[in-house]
PDB file with one MODEL, atoms N, CA, C and O in Angstrom:
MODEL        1
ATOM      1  N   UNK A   1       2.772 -10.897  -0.012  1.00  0.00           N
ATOM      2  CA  UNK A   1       3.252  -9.574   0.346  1.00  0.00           C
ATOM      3  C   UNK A   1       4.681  -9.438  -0.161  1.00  0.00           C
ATOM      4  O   UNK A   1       5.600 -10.159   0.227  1.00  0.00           O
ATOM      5  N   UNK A   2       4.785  -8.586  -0.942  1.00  0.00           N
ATOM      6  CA  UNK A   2       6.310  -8.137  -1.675  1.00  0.00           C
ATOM      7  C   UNK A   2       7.154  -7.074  -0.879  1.00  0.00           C
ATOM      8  O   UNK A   2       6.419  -6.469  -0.098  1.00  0.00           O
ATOM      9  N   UNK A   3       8.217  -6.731  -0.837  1.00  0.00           N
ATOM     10  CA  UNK A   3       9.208  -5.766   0.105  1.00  0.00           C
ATOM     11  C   UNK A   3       8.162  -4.338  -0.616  1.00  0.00           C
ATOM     12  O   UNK A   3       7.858  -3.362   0.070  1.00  0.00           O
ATOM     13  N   UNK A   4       7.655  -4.542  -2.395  1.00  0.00           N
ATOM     14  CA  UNK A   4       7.568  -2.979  -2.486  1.00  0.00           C
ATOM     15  C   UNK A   4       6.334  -2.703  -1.901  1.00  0.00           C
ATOM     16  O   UNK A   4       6.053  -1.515  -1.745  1.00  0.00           O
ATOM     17  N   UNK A   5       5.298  -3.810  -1.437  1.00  0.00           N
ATOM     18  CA  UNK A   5       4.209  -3.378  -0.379  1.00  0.00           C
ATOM     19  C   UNK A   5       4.453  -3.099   0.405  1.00  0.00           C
ATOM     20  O   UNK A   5       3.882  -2.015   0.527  1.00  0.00           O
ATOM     21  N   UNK A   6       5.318  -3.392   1.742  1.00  0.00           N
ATOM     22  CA  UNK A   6       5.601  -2.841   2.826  1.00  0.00           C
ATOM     23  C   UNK A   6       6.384  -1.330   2.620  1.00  0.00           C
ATOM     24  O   UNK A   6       6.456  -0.408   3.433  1.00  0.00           O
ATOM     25  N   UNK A   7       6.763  -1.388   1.679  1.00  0.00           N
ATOM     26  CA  UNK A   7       7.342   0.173   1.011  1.00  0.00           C
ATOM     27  C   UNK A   7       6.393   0.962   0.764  1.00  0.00           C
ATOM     28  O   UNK A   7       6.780   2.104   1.011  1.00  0.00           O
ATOM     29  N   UNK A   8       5.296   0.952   0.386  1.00  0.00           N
ATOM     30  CA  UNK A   8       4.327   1.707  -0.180  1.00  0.00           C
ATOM     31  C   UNK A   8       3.593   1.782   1.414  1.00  0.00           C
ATOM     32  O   UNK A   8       3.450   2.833   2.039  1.00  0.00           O
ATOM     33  N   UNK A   9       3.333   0.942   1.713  1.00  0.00           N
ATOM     34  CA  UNK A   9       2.484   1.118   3.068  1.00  0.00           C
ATOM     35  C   UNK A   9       3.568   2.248   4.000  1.00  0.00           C
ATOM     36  O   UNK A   9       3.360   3.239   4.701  1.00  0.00           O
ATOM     37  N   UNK A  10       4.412   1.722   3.702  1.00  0.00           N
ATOM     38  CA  UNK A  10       5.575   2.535   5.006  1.00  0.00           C
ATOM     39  C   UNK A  10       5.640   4.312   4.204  1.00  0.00           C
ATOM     40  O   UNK A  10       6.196   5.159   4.902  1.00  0.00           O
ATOM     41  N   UNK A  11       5.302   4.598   3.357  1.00  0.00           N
ATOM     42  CA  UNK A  11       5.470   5.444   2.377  1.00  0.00           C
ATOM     43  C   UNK A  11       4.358   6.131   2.578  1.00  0.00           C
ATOM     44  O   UNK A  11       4.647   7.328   2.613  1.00  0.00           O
ATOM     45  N   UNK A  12       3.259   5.957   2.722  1.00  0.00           N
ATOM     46  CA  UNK A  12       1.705   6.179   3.340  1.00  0.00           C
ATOM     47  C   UNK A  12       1.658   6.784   4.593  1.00  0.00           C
ATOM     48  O   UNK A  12       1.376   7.908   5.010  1.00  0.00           O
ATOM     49  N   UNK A  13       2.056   5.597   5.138  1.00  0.00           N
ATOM     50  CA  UNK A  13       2.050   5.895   7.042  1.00  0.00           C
ATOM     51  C   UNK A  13       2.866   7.191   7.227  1.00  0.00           C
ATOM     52  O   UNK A  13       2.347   8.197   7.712  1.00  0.00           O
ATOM     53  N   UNK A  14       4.032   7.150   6.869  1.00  0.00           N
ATOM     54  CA  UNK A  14       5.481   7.754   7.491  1.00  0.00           C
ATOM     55  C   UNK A  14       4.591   9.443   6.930  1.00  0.00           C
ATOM     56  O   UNK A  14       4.403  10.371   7.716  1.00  0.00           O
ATOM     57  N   UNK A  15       4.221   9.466   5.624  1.00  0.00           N
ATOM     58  CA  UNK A  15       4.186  10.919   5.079  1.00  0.00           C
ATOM     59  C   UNK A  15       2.877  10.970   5.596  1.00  0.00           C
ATOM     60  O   UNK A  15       2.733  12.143   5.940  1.00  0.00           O
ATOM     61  N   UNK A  16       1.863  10.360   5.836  1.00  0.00           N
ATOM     62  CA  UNK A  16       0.583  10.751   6.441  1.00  0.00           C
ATOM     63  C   UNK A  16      -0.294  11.267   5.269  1.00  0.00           C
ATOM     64  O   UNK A  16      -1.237  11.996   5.577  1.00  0.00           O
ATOM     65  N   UNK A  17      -0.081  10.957   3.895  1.00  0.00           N
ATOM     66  CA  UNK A  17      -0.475  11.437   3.061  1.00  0.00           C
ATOM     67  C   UNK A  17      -1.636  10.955   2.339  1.00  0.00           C
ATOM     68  O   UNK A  17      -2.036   9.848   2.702  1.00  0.00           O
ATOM     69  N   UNK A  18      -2.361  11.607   1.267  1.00  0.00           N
ATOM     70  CA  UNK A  18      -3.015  10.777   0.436  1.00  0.00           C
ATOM     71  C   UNK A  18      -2.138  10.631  -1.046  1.00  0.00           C
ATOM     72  O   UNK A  18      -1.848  11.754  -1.457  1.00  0.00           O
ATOM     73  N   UNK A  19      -1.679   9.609  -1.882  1.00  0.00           N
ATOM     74  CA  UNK A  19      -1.303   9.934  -2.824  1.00  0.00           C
ATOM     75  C   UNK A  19      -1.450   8.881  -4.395  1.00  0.00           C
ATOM     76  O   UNK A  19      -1.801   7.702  -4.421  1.00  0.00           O
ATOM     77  N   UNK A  20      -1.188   9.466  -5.202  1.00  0.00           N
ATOM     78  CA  UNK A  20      -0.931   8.782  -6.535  1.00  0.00           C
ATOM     79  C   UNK A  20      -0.242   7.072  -6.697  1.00  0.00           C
ATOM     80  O   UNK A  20       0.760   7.033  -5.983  1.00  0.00           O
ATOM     81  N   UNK A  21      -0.434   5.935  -7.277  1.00  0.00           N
ATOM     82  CA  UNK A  21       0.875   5.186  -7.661  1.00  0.00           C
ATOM     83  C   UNK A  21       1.890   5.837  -7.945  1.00  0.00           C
ATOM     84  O   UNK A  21       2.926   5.522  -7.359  1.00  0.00           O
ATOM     85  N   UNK A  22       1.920   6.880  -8.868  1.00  0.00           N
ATOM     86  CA  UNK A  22       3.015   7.809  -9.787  1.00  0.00           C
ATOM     87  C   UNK A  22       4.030   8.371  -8.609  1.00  0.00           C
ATOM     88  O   UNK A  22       5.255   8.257  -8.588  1.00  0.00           O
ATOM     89  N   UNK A  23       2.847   9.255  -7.262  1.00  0.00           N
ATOM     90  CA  UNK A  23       4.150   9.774  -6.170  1.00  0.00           C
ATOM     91  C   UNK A  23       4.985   9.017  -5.625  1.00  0.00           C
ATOM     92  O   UNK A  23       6.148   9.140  -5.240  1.00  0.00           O
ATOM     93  N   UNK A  24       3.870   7.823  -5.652  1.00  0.00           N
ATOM     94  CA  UNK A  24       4.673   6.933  -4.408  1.00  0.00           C
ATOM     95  C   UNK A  24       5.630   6.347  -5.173  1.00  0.00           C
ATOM     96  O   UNK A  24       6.790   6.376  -4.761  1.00  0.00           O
ATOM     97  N   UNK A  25       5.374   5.822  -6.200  1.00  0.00           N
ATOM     98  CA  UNK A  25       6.564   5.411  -7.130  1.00  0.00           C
ATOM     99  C   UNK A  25       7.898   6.359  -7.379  1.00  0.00           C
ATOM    100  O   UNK A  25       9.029   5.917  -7.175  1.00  0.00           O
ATOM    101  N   UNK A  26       7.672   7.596  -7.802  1.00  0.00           N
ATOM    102  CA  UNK A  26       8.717   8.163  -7.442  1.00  0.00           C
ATOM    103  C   UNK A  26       9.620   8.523  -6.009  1.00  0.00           C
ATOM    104  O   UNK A  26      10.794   8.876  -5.895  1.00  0.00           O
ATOM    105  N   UNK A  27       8.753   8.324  -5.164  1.00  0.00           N
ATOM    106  CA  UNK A  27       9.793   7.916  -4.068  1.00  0.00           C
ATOM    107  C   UNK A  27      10.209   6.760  -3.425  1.00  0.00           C
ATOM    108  O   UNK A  27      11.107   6.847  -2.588  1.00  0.00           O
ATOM    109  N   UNK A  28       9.626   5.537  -3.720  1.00  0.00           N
ATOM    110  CA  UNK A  28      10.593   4.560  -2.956  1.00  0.00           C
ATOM    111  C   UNK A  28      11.244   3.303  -4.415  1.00  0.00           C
ATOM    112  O   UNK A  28      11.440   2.091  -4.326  1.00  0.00           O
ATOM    113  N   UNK A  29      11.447   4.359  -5.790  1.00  0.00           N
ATOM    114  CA  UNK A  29      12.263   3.446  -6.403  1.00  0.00           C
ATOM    115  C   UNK A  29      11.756   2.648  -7.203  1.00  0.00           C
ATOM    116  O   UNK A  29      12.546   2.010  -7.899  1.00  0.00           O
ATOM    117  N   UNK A  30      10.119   2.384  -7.400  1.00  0.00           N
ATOM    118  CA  UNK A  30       9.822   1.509  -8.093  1.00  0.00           C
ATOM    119  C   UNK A  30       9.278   1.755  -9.425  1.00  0.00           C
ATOM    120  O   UNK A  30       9.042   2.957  -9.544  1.00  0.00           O
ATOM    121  N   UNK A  31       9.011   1.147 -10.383  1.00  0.00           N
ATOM    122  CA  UNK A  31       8.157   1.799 -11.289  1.00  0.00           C
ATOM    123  C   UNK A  31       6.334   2.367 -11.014  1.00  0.00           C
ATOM    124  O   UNK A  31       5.504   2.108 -10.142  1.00  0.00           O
ATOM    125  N   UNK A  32       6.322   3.326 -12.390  1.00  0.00           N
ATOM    126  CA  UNK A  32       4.868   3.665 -11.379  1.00  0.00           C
ATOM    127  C   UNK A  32       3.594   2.449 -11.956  1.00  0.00           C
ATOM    128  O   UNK A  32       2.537   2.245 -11.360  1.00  0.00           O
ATOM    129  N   UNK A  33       3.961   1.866 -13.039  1.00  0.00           N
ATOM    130  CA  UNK A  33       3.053   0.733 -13.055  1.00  0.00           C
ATOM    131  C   UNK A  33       3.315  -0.399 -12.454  1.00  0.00           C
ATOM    132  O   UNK A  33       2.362  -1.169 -12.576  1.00  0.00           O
ATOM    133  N   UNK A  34       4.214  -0.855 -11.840  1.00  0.00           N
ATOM    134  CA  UNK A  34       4.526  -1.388 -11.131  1.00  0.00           C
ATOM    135  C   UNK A  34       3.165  -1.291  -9.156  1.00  0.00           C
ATOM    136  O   UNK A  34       2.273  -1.939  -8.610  1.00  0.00           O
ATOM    137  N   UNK A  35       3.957  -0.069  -8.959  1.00  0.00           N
ATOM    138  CA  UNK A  35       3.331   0.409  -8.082  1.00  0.00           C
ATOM    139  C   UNK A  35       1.917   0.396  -8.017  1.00  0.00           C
ATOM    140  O   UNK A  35       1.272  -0.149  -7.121  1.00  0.00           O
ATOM    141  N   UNK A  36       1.339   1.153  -9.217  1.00  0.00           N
ATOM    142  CA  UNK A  36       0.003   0.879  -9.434  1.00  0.00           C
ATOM    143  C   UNK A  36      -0.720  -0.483  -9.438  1.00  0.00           C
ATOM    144  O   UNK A  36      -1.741  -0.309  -8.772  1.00  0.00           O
ATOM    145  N   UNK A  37      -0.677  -1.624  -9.828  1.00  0.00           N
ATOM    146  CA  UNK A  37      -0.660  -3.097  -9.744  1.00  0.00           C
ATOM    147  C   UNK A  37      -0.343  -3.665  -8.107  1.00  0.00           C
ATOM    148  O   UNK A  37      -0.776  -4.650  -7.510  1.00  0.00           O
ATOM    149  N   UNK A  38       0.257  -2.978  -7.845  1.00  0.00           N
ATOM    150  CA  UNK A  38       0.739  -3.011  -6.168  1.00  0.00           C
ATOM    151  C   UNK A  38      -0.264  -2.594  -5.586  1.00  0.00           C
ATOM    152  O   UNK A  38      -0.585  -3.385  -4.699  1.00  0.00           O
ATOM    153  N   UNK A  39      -1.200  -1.367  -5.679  1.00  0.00           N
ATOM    154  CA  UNK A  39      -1.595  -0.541  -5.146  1.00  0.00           C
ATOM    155  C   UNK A  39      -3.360  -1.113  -5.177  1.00  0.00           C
ATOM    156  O   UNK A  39      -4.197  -0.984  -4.284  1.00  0.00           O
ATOM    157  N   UNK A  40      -3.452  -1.507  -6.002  1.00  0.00           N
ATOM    158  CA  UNK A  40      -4.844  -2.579  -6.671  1.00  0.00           C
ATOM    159  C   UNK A  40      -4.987  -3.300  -5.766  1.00  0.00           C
ATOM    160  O   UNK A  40      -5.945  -3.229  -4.998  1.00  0.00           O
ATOM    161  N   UNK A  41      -3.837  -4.335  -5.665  1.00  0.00           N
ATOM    162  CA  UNK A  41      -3.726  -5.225  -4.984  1.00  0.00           C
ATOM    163  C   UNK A  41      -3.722  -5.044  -3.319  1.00  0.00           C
ATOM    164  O   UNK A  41      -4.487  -5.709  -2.621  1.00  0.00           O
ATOM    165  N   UNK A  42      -3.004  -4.307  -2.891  1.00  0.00           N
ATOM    166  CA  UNK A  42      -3.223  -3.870  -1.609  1.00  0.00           C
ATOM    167  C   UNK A  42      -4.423  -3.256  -0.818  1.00  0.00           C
ATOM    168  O   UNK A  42      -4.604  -3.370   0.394  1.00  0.00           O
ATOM    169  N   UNK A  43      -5.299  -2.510  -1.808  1.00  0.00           N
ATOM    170  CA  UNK A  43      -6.686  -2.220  -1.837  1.00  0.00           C
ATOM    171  C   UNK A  43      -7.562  -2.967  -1.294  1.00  0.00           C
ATOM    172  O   UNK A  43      -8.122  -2.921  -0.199  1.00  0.00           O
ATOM    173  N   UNK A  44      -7.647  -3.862  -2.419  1.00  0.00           N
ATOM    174  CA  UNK A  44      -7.929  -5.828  -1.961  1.00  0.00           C
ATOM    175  C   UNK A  44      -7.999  -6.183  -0.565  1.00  0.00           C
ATOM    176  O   UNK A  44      -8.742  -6.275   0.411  1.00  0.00           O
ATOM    177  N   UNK A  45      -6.840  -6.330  -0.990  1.00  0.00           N
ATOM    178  CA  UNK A  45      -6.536  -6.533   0.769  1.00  0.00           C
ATOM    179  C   UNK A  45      -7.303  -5.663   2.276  1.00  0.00           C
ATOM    180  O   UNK A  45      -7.719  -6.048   3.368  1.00  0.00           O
ATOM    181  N   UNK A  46      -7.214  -4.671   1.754  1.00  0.00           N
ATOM    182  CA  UNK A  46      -8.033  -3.353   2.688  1.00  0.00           C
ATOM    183  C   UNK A  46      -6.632  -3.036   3.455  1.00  0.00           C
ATOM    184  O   UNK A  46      -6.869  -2.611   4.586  1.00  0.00           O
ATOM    185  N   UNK A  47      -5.590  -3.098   3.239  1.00  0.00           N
ATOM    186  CA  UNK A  47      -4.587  -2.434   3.224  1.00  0.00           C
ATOM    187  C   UNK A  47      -4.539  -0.921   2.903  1.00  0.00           C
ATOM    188  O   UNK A  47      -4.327  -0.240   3.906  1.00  0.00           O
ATOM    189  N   UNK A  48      -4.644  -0.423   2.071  1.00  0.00           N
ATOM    190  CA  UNK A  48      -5.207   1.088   1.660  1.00  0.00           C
ATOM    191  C   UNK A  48      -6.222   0.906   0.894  1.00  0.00           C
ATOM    192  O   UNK A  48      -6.818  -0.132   0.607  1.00  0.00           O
ATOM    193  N   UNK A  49      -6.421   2.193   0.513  1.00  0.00           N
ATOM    194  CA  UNK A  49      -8.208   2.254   0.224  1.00  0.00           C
ATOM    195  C   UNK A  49      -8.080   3.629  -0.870  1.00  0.00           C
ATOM    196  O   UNK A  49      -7.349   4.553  -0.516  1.00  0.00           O
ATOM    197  N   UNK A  50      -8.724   3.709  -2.032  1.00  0.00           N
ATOM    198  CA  UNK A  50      -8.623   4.596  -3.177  1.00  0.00           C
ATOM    199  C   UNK A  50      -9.785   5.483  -2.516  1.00  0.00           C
ATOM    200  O   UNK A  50     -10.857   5.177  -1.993  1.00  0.00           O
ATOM    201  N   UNK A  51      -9.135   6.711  -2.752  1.00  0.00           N
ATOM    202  CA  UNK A  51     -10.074   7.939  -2.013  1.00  0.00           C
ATOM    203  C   UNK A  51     -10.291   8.653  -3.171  1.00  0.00           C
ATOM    204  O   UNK A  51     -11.024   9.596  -2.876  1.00  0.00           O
ATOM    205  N   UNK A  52     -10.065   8.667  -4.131  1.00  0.00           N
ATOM    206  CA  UNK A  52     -10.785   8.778  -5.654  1.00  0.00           C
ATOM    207  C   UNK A  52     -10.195   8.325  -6.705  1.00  0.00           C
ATOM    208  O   UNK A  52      -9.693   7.207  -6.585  1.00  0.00           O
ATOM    209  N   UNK A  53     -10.090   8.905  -7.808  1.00  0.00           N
ATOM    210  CA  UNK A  53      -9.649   8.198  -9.298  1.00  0.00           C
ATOM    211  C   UNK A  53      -8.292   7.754  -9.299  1.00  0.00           C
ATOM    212  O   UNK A  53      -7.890   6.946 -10.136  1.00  0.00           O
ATOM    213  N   UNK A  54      -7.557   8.241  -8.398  1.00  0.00           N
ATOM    214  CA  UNK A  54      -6.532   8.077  -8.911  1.00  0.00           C
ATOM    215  C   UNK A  54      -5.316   7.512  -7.310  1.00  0.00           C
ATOM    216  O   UNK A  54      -4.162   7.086  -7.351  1.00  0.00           O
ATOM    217  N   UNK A  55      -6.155   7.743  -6.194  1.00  0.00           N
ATOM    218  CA  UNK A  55      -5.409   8.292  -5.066  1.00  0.00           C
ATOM    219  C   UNK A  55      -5.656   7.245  -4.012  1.00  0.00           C
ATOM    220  O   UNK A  55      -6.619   6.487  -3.894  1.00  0.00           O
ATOM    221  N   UNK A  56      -4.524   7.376  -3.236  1.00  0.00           N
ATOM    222  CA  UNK A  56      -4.778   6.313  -2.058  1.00  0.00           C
ATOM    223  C   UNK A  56      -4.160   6.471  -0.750  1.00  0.00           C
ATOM    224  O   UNK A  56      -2.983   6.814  -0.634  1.00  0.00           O
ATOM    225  N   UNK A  57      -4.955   6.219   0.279  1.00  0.00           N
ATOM    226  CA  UNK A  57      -4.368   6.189   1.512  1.00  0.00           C
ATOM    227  C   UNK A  57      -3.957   4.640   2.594  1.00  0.00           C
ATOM    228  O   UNK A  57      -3.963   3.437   2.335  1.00  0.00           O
ATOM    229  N   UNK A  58      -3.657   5.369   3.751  1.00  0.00           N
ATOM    230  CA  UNK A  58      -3.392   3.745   4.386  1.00  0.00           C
ATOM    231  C   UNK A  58      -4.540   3.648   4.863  1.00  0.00           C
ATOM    232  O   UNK A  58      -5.211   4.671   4.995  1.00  0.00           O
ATOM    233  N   UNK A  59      -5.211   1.993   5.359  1.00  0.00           N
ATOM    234  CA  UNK A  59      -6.602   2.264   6.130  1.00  0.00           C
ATOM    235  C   UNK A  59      -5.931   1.864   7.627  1.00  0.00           C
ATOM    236  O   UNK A  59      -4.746   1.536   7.686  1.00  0.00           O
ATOM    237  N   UNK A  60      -6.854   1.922   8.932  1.00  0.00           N
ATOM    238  CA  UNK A  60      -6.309   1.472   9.871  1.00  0.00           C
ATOM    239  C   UNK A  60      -5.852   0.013  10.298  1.00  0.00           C
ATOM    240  O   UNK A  60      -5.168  -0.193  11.301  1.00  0.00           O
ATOM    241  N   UNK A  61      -6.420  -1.246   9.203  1.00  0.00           N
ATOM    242  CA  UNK A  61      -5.835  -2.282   8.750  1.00  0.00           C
ATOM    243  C   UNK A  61      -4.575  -2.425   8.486  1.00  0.00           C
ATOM    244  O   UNK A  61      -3.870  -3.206   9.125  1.00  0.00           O
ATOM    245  N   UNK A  62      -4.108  -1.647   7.454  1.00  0.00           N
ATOM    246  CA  UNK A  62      -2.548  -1.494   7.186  1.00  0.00           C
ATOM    247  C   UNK A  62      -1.747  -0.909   7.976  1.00  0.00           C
ATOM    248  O   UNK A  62      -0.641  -1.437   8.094  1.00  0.00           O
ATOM    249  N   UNK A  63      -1.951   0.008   8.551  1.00  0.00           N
ATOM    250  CA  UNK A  63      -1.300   0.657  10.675  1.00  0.00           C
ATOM    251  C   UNK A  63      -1.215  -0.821  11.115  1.00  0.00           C
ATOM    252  O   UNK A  63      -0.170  -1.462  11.005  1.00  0.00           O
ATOM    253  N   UNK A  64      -2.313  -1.317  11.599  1.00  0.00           N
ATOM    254  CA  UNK A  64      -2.351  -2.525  12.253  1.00  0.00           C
ATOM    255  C   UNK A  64      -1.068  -3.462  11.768  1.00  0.00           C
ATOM    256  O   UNK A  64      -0.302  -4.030  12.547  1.00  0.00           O
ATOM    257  N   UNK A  65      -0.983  -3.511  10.105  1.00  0.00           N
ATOM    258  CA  UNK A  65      -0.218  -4.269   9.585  1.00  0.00           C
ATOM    259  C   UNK A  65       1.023  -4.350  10.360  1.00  0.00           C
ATOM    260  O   UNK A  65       1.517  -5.098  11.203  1.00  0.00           O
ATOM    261  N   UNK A  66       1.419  -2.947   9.538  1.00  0.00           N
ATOM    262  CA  UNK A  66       2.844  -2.869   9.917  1.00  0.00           C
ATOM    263  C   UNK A  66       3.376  -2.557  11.743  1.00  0.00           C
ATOM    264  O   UNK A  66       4.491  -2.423  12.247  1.00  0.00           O
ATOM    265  N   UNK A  67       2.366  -2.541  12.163  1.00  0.00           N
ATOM    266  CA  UNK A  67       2.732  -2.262  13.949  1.00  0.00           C
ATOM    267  C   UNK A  67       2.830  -3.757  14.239  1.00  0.00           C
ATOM    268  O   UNK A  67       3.205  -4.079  15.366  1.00  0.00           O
ATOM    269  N   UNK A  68       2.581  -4.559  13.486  1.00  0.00           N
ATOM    270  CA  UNK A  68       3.194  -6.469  13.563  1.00  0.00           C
ATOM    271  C   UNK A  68       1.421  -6.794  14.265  1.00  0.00           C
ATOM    272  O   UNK A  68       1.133  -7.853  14.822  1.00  0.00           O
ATOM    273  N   UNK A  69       0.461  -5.670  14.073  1.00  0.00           N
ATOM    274  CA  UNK A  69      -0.694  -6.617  15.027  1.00  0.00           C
ATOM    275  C   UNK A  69      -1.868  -7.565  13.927  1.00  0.00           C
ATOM    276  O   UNK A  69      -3.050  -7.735  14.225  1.00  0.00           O
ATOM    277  N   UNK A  70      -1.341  -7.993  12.894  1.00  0.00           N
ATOM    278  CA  UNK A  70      -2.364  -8.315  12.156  1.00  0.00           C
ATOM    279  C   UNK A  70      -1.883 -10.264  11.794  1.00  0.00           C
ATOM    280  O   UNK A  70      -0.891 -10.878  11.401  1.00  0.00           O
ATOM    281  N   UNK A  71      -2.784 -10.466  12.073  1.00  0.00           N
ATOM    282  CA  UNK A  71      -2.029 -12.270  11.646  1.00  0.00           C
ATOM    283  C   UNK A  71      -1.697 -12.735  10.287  1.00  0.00           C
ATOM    284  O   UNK A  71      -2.247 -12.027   9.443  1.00  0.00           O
ATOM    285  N   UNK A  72      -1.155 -13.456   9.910  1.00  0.00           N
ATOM    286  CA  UNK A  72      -0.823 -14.023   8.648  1.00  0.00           C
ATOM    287  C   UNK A  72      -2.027 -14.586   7.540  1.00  0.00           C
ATOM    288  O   UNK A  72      -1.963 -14.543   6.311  1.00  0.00           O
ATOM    289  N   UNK A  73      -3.141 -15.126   8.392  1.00  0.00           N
ATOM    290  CA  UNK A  73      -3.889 -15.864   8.215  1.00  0.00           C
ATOM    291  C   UNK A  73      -5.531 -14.243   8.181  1.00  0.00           C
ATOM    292  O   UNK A  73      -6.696 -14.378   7.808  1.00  0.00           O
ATOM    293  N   UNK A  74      -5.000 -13.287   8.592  1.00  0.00           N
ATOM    294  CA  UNK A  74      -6.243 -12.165   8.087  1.00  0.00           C
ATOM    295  C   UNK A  74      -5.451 -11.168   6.645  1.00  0.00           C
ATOM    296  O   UNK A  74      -5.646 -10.078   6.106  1.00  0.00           O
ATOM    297  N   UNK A  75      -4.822 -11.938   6.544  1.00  0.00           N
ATOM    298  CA  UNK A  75      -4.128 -10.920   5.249  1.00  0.00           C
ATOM    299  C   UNK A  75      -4.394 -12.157   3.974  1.00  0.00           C
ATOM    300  O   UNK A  75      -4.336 -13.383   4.069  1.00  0.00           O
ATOM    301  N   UNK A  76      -4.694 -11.300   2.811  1.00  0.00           N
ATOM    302  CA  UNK A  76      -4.662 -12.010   1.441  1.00  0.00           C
ATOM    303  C   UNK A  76      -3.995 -11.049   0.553  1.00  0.00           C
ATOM    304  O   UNK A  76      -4.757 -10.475  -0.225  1.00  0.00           O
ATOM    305  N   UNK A  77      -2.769 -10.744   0.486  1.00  0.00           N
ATOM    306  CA  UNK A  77      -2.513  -9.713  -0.785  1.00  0.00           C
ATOM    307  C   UNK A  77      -1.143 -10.852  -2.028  1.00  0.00           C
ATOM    308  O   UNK A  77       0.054 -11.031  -1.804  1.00  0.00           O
ATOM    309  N   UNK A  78      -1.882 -11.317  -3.092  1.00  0.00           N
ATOM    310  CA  UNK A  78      -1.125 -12.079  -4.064  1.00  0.00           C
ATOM    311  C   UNK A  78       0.010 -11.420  -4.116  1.00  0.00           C
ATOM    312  O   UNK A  78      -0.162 -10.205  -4.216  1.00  0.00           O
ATOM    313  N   UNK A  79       1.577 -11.911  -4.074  1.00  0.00           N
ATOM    314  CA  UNK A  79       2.777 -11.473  -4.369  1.00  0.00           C
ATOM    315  C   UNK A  79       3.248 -10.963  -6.359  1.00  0.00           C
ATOM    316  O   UNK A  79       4.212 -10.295  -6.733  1.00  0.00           O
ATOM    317  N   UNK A  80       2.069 -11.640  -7.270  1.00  0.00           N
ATOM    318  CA  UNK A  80       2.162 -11.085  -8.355  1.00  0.00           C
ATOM    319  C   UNK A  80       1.585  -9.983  -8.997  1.00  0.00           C
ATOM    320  O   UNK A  80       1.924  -9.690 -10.144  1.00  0.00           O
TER     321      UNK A  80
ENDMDL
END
């Protein structure tokens, strides 16, 4: 788990949104391929979840995440 995952998740949650790598990248600073590769990866995880071609939301896994209720040992998201 990288700081720009918990950024993207917190970026999700906070706006309640569904959105792009590209939006979210333009708002918390990162690149958008960057983000996108992030966003793959967090998927994976079941962290968020692609709601079509291009778009993504948080699932209630990633809530769980960041509210501190999820263990170390139910998460797999590679830091590269």
């Amino acid at each position: 788990m990288t700081q720009a995952d918990e950024r993207i998740l917190e970026f999700l949650q906070e706006k309640e949104i569904v959105a792009s790598p590209a939006v979210i990248a333009a708002n918390i600073d990162y690149t958008g391929k960057y983000v996108s590769n992030r966003c793959r990866m967090l998927a994976d995880a079941g962290l968020i979840q692609r709601v079509d071609a291009s778009n993504y939301q948080i699932t209630d896994f990633g809530e769980r995440f960041l509210h501190g209720d999820v263990e170390a040992e139910e998460l797999e998201v590679q830091d590269n």
